[in-house]
C-alpha positions as CSV (number, residue, x, y, z in Angstrom):
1,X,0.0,0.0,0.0
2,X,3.0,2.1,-0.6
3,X,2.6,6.0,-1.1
4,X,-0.4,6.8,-1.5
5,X,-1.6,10.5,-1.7
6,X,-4.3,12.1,0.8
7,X,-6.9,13.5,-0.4
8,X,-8.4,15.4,2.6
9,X,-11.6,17.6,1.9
10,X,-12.4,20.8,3.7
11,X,-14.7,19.9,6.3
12,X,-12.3,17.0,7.2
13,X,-9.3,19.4,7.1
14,X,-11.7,22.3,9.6
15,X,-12.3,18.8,11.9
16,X,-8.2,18.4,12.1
17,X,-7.5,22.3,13.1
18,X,-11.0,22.1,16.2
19,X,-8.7,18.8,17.5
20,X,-6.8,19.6,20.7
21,X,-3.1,19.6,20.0
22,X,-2.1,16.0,21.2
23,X,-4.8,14.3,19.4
24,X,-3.6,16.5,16.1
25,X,-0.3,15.5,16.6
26,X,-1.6,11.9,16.5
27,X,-3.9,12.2,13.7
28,X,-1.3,13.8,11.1
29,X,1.4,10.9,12.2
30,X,-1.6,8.5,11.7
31,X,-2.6,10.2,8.1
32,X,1.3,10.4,7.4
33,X,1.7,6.2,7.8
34,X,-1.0,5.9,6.8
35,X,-0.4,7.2,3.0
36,X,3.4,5.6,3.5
37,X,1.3,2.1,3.7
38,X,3.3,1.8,7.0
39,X,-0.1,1.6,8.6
40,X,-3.7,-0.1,7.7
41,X,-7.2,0.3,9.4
42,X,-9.7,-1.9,10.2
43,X,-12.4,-2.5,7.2
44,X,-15.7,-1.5,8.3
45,X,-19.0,-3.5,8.4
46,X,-23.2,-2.9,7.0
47,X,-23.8,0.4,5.8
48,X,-20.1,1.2,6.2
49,X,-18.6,-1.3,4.1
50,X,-15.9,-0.1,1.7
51,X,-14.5,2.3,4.2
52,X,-11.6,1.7,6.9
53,X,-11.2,2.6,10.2
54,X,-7.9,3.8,12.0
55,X,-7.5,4.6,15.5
56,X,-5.7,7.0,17.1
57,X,-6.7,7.7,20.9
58,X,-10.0,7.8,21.6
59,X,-10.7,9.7,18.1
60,X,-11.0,7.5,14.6
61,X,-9.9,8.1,10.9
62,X,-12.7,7.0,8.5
63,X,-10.9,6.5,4.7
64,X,-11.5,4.6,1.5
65,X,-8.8,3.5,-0.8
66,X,-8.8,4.5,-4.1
67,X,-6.2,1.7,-5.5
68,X,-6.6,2.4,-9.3
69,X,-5.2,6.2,-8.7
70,X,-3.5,5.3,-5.4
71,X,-5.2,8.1,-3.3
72,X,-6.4,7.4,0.4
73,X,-10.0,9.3,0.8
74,X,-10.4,10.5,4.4
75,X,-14.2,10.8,5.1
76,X,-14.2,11.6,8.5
77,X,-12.4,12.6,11.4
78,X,-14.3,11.9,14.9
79,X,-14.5,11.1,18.4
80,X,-15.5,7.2,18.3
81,X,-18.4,7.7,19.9
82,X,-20.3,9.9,17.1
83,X,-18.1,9.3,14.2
84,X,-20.1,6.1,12.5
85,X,-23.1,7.6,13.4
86,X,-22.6,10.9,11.4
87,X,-20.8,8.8,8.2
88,X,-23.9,6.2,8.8
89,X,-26.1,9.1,8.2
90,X,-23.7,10.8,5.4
91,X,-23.9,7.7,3.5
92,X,-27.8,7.3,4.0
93,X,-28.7,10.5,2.4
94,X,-26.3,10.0,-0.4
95,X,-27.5,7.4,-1.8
């Protein structure tokens, strides 16, 4: 899974600067290994299938893989304990 490029969107990238400075220090070395390959989530499960998980603390990286152009899509940037439930809906009422 070597070198792939983030592709980070805005709202993610607002999410990032709100974090409090630990857990953004731990979130950019997570998105950092995690676009070296030296790192690899968890696949989720139901509605979320197709996206993986990564944690970091008590917060969670939601990405998809885009192997074809080698670019990792983060989705969402979260506390654990709302993060699925705000991608659940996301996905819900794009579809």
């Amino acid at each position: 899974m070597a070198g792939y490029r983030p592709d980070i969107p805005p709202h993610v990238a607002e999410v990032i600067r709100q974090l409090p400075p630990e857990v953004k220090r731990g979130v950019k070395s997570a998105l950092r290994a995690l676009s070296e390959g030296s790192a690899v989530g968890v696949p989720l499960q139901r509605e979320l299938a197709g996206f993986l998980k990564y944690r970091v603390k008590r917060y969670r990286i939601v990405y998809a893989l885009d192997r074809k152009q080698r670019i990792i899509r983060i989705v969402a940037i979260g506390h654990r304990r709302g993060v699925y439930e705000e991608l659940a809906d996301f996905v819900r009422r794009s579809r």
